[in-house]
N, C-alpha and C positions, 0 to 999 in steps of 0.2 A: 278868150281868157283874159281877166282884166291881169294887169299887173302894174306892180309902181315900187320905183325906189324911196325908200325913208333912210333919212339920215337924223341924227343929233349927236351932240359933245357927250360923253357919258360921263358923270361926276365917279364913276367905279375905277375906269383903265385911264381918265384922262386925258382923253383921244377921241374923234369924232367915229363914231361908228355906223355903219348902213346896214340896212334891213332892203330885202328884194321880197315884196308880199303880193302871189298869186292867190287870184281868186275871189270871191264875193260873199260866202257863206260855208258853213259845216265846222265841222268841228277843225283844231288849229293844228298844226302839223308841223312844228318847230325842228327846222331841218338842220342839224350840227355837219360842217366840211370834215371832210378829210386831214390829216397829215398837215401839211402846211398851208391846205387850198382857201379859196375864201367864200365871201357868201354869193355870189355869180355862178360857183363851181359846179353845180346840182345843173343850173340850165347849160352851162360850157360842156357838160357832156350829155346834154337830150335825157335827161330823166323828167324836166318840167312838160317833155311833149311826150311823154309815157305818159304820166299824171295829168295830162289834160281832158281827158272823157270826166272825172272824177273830179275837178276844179270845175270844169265847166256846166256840172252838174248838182251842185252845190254841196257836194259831199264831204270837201275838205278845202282848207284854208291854210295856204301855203308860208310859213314869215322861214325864210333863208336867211343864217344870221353870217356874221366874220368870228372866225376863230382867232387869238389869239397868239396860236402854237407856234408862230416864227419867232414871239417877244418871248418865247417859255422854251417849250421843251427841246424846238426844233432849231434852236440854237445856241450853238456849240461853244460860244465865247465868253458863253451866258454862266453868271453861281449860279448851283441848283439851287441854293434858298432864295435867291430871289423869281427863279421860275418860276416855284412854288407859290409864291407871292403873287405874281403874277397871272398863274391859274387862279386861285381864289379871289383876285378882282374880276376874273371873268364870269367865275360864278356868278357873283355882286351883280355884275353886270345884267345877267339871264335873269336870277329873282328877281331882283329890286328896280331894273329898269325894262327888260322886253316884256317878263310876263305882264306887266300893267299895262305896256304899249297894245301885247295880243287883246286884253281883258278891254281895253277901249275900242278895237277894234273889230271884236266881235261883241264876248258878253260875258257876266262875271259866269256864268252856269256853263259854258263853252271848255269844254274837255282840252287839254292842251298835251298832247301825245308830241314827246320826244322822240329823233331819229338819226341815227347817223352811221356810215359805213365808216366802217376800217377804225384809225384814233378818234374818229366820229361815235363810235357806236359806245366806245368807252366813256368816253364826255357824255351820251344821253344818256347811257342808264347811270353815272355818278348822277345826274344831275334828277335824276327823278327820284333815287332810291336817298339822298341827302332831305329831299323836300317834296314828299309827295304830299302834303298840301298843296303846293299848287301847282303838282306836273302830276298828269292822271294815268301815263301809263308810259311805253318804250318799244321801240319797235327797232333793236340790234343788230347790224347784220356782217357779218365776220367781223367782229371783235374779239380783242384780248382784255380781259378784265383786270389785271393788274398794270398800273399805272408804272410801276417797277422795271417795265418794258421798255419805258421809255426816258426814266429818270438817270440813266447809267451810273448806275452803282447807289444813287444819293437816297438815301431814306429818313425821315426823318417822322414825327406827327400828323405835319401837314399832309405827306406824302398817304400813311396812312389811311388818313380819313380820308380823302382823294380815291383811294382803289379801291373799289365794292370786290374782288376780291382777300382781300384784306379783313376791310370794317366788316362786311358783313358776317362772317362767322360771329363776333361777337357783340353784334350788334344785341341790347337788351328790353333797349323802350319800346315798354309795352304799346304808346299810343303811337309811334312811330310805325313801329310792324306791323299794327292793324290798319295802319292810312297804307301803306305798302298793298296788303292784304286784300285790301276792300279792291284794290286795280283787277279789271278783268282785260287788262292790257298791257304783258310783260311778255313780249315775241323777242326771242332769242336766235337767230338764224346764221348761219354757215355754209358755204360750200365745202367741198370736200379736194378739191381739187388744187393747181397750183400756187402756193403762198396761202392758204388757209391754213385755218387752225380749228377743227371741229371739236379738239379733246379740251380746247381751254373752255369754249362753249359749253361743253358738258360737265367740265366741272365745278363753273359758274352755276347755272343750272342744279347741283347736285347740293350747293351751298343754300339755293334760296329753298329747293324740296326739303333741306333740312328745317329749316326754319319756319315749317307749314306755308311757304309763300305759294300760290299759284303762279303757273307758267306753262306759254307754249316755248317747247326747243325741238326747232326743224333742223337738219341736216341734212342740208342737200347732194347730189352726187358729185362725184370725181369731174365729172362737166364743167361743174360751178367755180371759177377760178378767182381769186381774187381782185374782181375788178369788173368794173362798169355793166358787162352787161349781165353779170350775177346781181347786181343789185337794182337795175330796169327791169330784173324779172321781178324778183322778190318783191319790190315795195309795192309795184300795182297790183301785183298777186294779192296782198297781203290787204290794201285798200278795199279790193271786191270782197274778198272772202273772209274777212275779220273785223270789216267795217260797218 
């Protein structure tokens, strides 16, 4: 399995950022961490050698990015206006600097599916459902879709727009919800088990069925618990049989 770390300064955060990209070909597979973790996180707990029959096979193309969430949310000493702030340079980040890095290193027609567990999975669907021009679909997996979860107490606009449960009830652009729309790649999944949360899944879920959006939402059993190896099932699951 090839792999290689990329680094550069990013004009968005300010700060030099690294990229960990498995793989040689398929479509791009933009992996968001966890909670506080960073872009190593995914291989520090053996999810890149689940992923590797399917890497190795040119099925999909791996860019691991660094989250952010210890200069934002994950930090307590922190104003939330400026967290805020600091989430939408991340965004910055994602649009205006990785997607062009993935788009050079595979190809502008190269599908670029968003993914992340747990405050991961929250960050790739904001991040697809904000700009699906150039993020083509999300693959969720025990996420909370309000961002509220994590802002303690603070609310503001930014906040808003940030939480697809929120924006998306009313959301209205027409050409927006059809770039949405047109995705045959919006996987919603949960366990059912300890620290999950399968009712926020469904009611996220229940938001874009309003909205005529297409979508799979799995929930999986009481087994599935929030952590690691619920989500080494799901995503190679999810690789063979939806890919």
């Amino acid at each position: 399995m090839e792999r290689s770390l990329q680094s550069w300064y990013s004009p968005s955060l300010n700060k030099e950022m690294p990229v960990a990209v498995y793989g040689h070909y398929g479509f791009a597979l933009l992996l968001v961490p966890t909670a506080a973790a960073d872009y190593l996180e995914y291989e520090r707990f053996q999810m890149m050698d689940t992923l590797r029959p399917y890497i190795e096979a040119g099925k999909v193309k791996v860019f691991s990015v660094d989250s952010i969430n210890n200069e934002s949310w994950m930090n307590q000493q922190m104003n939330p206006y400026d967290k805020i702030i600091r989430h939408k340079q991340w965004n910055d980040y994602i649009y205006y600097e990785l997607v062009p890095f993935i788009r050079n290193s595979t190809s502008h027609e190269t599908p670029i599916i968003t993914c992340g567990a747990s405050f991961g999975a929250l960050h790739s669907m904001n991040l697809f459902l904000k700009r699906p021009d150039l993020i083509n679909g999300v693959i969720a997996m025990s996420g909370v879709y309000e961002l509220t979860e994590y802002t303690r107490g603070h609310y503001d606009d930014d906040v808003y727009f940030n939480s697809p449960m929120h924006f998306m009830p009313n959301l209205t652009d027409h050409q927006v919800l059809e770039q949405i729309r047109r995705s045959n790649n919006i996987h919603i999944l949960s366990g059912s088990g300890a620290y999950e949360d399968p009712s926020s899944s469904g009611r996220f879920a229940k938001i874009l069925y309003d909205k005529g959006i297409n979508y799979e939402l799995d929930i999986w059993g009481e087994e599935w618990t929030h952590d690691w190896p619920t989500w080494r099932a799901m995503l190679p699951h999810y690789l063979e049989t939806r890919f």
